[in-house]
C-alpha positions as MATLAB code, in Angstrom:
seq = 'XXXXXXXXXXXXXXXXXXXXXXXXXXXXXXXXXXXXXXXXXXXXXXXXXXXXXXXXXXXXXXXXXXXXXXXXXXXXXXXXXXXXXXXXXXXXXXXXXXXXXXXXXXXXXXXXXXXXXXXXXXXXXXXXXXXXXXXXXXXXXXXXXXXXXXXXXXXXXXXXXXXXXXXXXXXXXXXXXXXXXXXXXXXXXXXXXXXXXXXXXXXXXXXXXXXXXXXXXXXXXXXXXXXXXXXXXXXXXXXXXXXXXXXXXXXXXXXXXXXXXXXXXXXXXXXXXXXXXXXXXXXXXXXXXXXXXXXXXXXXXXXXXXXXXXXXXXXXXXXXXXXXXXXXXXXXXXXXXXX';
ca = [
     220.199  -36.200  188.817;
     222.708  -33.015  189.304;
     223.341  -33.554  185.939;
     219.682  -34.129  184.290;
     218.446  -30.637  186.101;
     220.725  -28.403  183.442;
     220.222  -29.735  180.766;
     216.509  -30.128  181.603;
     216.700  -26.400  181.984;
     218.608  -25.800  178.774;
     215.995  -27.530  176.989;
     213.723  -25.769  178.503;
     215.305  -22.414  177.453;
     215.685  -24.141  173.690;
     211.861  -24.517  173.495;
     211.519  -20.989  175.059;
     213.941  -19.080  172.770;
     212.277  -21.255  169.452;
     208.804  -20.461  170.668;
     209.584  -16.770  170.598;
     211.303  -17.242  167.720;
     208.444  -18.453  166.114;
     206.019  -16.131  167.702;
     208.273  -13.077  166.539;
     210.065  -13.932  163.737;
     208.673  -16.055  161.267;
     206.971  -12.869  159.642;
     202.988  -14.226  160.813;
     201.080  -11.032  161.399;
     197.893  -12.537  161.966;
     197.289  -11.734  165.321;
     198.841   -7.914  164.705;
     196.609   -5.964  162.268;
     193.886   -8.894  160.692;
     191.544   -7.749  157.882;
     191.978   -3.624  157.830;
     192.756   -2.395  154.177;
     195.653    0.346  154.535;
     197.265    2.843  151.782;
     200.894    3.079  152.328;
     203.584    5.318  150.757;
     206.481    3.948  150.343;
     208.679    6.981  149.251;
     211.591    7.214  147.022;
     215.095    6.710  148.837;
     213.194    4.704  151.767;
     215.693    1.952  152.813;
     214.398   -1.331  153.995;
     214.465   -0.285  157.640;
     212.362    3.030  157.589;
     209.896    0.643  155.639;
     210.208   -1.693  158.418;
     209.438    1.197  160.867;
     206.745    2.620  158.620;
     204.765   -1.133  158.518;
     205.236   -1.623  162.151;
     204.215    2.079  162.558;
     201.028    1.420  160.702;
     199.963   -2.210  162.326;
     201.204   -4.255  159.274;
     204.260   -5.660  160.604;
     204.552   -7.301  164.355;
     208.698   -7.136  164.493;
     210.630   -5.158  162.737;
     213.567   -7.045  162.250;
     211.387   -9.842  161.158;
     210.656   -7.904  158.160;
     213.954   -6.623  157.234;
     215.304  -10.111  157.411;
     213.136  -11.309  154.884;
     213.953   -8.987  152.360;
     217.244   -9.516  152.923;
     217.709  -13.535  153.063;
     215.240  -13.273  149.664;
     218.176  -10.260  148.507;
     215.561   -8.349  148.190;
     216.160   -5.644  150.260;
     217.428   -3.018  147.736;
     214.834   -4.119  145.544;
     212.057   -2.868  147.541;
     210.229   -0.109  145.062;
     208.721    2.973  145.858;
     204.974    3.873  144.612;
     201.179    3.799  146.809;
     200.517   -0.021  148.033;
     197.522   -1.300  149.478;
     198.108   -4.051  152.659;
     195.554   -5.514  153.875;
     196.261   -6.118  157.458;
     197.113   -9.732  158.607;
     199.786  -10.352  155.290;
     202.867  -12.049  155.921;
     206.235  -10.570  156.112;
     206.434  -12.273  152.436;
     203.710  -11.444  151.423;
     204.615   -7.961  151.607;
     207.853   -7.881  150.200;
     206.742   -9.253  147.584;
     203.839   -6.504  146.558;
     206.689   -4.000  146.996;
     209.055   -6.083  145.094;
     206.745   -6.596  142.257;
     205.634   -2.983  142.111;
     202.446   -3.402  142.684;
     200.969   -0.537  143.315;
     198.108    0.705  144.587;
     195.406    1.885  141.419;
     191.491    2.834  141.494;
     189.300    2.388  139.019;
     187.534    4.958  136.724;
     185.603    5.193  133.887;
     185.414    7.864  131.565;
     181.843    7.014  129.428;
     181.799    7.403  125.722;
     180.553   11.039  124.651;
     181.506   12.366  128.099;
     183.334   16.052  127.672;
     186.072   17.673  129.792;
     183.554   19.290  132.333;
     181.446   16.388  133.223;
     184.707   14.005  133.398;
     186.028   16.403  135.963;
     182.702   16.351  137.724;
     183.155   12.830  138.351;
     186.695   12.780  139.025;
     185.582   14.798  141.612;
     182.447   13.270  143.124;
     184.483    9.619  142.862;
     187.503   11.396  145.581;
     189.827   11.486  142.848;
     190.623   15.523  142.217;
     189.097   18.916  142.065;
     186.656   19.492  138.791;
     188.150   23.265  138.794;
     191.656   22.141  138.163;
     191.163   19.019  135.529;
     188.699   21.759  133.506;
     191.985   24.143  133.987;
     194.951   21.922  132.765;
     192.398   20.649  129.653;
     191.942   24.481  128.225;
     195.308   24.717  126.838;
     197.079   20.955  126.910;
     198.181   19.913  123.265;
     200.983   17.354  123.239;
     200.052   15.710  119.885;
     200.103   18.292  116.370;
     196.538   16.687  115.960;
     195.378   18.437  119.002;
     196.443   22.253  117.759;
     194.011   24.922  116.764;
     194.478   28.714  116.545;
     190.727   28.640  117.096;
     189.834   31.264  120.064;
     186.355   29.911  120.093;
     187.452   26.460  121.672;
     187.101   26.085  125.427;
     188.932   23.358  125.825;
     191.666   22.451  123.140;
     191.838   18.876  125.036;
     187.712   18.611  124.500;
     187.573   15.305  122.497;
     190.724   13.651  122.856;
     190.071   11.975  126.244;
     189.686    8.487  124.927;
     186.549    7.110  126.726;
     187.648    3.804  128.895;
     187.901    2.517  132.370;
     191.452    3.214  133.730;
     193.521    2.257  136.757;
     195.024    5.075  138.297;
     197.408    4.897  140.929;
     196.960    7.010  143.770;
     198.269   10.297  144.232;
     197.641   11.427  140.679;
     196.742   14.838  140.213;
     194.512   15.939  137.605;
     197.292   16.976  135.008;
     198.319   13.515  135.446;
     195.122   12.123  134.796;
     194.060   14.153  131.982;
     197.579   13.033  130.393;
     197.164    9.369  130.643;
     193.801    9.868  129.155;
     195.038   11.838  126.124;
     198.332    9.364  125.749;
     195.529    6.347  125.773;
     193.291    8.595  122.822;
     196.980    8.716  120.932;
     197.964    4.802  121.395;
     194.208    3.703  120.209;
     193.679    5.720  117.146;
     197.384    4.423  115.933;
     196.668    1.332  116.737;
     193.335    1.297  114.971;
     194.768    3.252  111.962;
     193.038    6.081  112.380;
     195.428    8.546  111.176;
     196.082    6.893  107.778;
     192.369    6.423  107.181;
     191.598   10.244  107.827;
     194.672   11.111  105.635;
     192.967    9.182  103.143;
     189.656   11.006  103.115;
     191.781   14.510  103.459;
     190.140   14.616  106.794;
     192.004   16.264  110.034;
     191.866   14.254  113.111;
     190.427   17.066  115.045;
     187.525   17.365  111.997;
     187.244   13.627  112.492;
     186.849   13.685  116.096;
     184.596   16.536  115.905;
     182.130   15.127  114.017;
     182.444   11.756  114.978;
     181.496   13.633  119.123;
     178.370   14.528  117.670;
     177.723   11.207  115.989;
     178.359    9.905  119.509;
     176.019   11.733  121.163;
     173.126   11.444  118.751;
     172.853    7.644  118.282;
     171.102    6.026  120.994;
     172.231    2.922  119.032;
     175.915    2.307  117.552;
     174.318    0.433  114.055;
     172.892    4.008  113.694;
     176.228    5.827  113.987;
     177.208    5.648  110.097;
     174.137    6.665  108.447;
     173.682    9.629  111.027;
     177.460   10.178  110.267;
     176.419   10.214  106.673;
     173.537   12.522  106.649;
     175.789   15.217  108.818;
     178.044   14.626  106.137;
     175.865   15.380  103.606;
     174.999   18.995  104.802;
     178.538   19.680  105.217;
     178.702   18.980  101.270;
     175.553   21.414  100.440;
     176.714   23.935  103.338;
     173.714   22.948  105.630;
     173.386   23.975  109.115;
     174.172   20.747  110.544;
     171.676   21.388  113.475;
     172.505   19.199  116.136;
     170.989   19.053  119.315;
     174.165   17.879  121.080;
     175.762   21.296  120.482;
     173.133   22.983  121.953;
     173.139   20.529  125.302;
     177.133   20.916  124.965;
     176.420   24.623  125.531;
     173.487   24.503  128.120;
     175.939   22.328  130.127;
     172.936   19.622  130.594;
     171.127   17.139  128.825;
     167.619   18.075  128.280;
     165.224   15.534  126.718;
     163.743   18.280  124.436;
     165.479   21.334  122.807;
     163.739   24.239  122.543;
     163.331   27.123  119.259;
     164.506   29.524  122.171;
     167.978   27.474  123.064;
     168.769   27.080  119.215;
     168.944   30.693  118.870;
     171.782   30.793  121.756;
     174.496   33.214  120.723;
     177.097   30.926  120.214;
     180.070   29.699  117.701;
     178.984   26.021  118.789;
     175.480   26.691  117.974;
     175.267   24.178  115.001;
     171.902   26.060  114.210;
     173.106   29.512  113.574;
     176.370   27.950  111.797;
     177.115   26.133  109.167;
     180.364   23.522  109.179;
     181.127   22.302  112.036;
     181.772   23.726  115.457;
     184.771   25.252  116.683;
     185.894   21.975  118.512;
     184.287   18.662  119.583;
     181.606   18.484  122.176;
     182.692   15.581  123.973;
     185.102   12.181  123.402;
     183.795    9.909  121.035;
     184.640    6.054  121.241;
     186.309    4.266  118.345;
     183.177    3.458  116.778;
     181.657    6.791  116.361;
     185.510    7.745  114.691;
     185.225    4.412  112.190;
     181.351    5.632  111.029;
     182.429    9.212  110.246;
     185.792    7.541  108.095;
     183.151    4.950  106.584;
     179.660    6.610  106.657;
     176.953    5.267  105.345;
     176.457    6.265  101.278;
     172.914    7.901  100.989;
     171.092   11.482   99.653;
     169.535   11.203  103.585;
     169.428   14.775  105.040;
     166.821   14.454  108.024;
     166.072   12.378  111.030;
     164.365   12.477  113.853;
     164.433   10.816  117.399;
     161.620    8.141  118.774;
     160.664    7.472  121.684;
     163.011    4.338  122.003;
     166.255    5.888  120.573;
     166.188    5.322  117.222;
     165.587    7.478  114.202;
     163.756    8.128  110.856;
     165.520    9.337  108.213;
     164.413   11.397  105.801;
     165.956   13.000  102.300;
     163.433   16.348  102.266;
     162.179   18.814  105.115;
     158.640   17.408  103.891;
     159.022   14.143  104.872;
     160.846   15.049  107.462;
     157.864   17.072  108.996;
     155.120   13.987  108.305;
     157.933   11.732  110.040;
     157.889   14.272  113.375;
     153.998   14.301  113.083;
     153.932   10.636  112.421;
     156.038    9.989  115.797;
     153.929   12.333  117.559;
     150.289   10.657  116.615;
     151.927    6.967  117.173;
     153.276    8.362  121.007;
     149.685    9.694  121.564;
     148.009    6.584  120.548;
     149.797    4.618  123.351;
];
């Protein structure tokens, strides 16, 4: 019986020292942080016990040592990368090591929309928490890392105004707005290449930042895209014959605001973009057109159309003299009237 009482007790102490072995160690953090989303910074230089300390410090890891000796049986300790992560709370020890192994780091969405220009893409930047309007507007005035992208124009506000390519990105966190405004710009570079873009420009002796001028304004007037090449073609057609090109989106570019109807007052704003006082087109583009507006000012649509006007739904008719084009406003205007 003398002898059955130790190791009775031993096994006892077995069961105890598994038990918190299990409890502690086998990298379950359940019961430590469930369900809460948090950002954490893993910084360059970090080794894998300050990221121990910073887990446990934040409610994401229950022991320490747990952690570190995961990494380290899976040899990943030195492997552990720097960058923003998001952990949600309740992850294994595994689980963990292997976001930070992988690199996966932290990103938020955000969409530029096609037509947008440099201010209102900083206005959302800023009302979506992701920078200060003020200082994306700031870094696009003067930011030109493509030849394309040069002018000696002092008229243009922003010489990055057209060459944010309009998408939905995944930034990672801590960006600031330089950063952004660069990944935007590198994304307008990779697409047109990859679309050909260049080559087909060089082929109609066309610059890419004529091209992307005009195609802005294309943007911005078609409601519809099937529209985009015969507007592109009629603008192109008063370029030929030295017309005013007279588009409303210049004067809304300058107003700073969309407004359903232009005025005669606001097309007589003083202005180098005012596309109603100036022939050709305006200093720079008015916002960033997508790849389709680019492909129907490289491939407009082949007519002797000078005039259109808007419906009520978006669309347009198009006219080839300022006579028609007058019965085709009062036209619109009876129909609207009748309804």
């Amino acid at each position: 019986m003398r002898k059955i009482i130790p190791l009775i007790l031993a096994g006892s102490l077995l069961i105890l020292f598994i038990g918190y072995w299990v409890f502690n160690y086998t990298g379950n953090n359940k019961e430590f942080a469930a369900g809460q989303r948090y950002i954490v910074t893993i910084k360059p230089g970090m080794t894998t016990t300050d990221i121990a300390m910073l887990l446990h410090s934040q409610k994401l890891v229950k022991t320490p040592e747990a952690f570190r000796l995961e990494a380290k049986l899976r040899g990943l300790d030195r492997n552990l990368k720097a960058g923003m992560y998001e952990v949600v709370g309740g992850m294994s020890n595994s689980e963990i090591v292997e976001v930070l192994f992988k690199g996966q780091v932290y990103t938020i969405k955000f969409t530029v929309p096609e037509g947008f220009n440099v201010v209102k893409t900083g206005k959302k930047l800023e009302a979506e928490g992701l920078g200060n309007a003020e200082k994306f507007m700031e870094a696009a005035k003067n930011y030109t890392p493509y030849p394309y992208m040069e002018t000696d124009n002092t008229d243009v506000i922003y010489k990055a105004e057209g060459f944010i390519f309009p998408t939905t990105y995944f930034l990672e966190a801590g960006m600031n707005e330089k950063d952004v405004l660069t990944l935007m710009v590198q994304t307008f570079n990779t697409q047109i290449n990859k679309e050909n873009i260049p080559t087909e420009a060089a082929a109609k002796n066309m610059s890419i930042r004529d091209l992307v001028n005009l195609a802005a304004m294309v943007e911005l007037e078609a409601v519809f895209t099937e529209e985009q090449a015969r507007i592109a073609g009629v603008f192109l057609n008063r370029l030929k014959i030295y017309m005013p090109i007279q588009s409303d989106t210049t004067i809304q570019y300058l107003l700073g605001a969309q407004k359903e109807e232009v005025t005669f007052a606001d097309t007589r704003i003083a202005s180098p973009y005012n596309t109603y006082q100036h022939a050709g087109l305006p200093p720079g583009p008015i916002g960033s057109p997508s790849m389709a507006a680019m492909k129907a000012v490289l491939f407009p649509e082949n007519t002797d159309l000078l005039y259109f006007v808007a419906e009520k739904d978006g669309h347009h008719r198009f006219t080839k003299t300022y006579a028609e084009h007058l019965k085709a406003i009062d036209d619109i205007y009876k129909e609207e009237n009748k309804q």
